[in-house]
C-alpha positions in Angstrom: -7.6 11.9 -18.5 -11.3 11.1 -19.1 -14.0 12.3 -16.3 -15.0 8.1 -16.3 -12.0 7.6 -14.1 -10.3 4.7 -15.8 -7.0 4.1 -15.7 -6.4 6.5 -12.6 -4.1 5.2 -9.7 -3.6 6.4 -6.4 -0.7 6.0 -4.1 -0.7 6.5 -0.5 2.2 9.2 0.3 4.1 7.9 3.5 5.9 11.4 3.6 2.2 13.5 3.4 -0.2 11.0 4.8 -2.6 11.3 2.4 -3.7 9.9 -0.6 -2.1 11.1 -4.2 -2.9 10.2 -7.6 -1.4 9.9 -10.7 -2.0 14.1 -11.1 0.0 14.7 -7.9 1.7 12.0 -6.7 5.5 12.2 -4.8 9.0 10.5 -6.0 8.7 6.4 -6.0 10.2 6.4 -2.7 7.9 8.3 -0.6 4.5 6.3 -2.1 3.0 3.0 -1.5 1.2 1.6 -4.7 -0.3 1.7 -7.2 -4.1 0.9 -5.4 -7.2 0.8 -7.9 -9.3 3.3 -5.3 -8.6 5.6 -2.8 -9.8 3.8 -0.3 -7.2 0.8 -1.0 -4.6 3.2 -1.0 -5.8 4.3 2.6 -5.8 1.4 3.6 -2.1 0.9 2.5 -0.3 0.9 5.6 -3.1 -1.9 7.5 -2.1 -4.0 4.5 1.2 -4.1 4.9 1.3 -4.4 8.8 -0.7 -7.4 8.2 1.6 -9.4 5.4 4.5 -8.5 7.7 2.5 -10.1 10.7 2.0 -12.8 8.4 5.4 -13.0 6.9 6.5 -13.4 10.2 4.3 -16.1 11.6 5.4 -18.2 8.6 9.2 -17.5 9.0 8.6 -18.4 13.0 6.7 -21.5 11.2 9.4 -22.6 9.1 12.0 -22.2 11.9 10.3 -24.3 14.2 9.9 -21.8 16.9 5.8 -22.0 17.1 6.2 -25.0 19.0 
């Protein structure tokens, strides 16, 4: 890998609670990602809980039950 960086994804580990990259990163299963930056990948978790919120306000949308 070249010291510029490119190409590197990291992954944040739901199993360690940390942030992996492409070096060191656990099975499929236990990672969110690929993120362009660390701090994306941190941020992982925040992002989710928010497209579920979101996910959920348009399913309660579509069922008619904001009413």
């Amino acid at each position: 890998m070249s010291d510029s960086g490119l190409g590197t994804h990291y992954y944040w580990c739901v199993r360690h609670h940390r942030v992996e990259t492409d070096a060191d990163v656990c099975p499929a299963r236990h990672v969110l990602g690929p993120y362009t930056s660390a701090t994306e990948a941190e941020n992982a978790l925040q992002r989710v809980q928010e497209r579920n919120e979101a996910w959920e306000a348009e399913d309660a949308r579509w069922a008619g039950e904001d009413r």
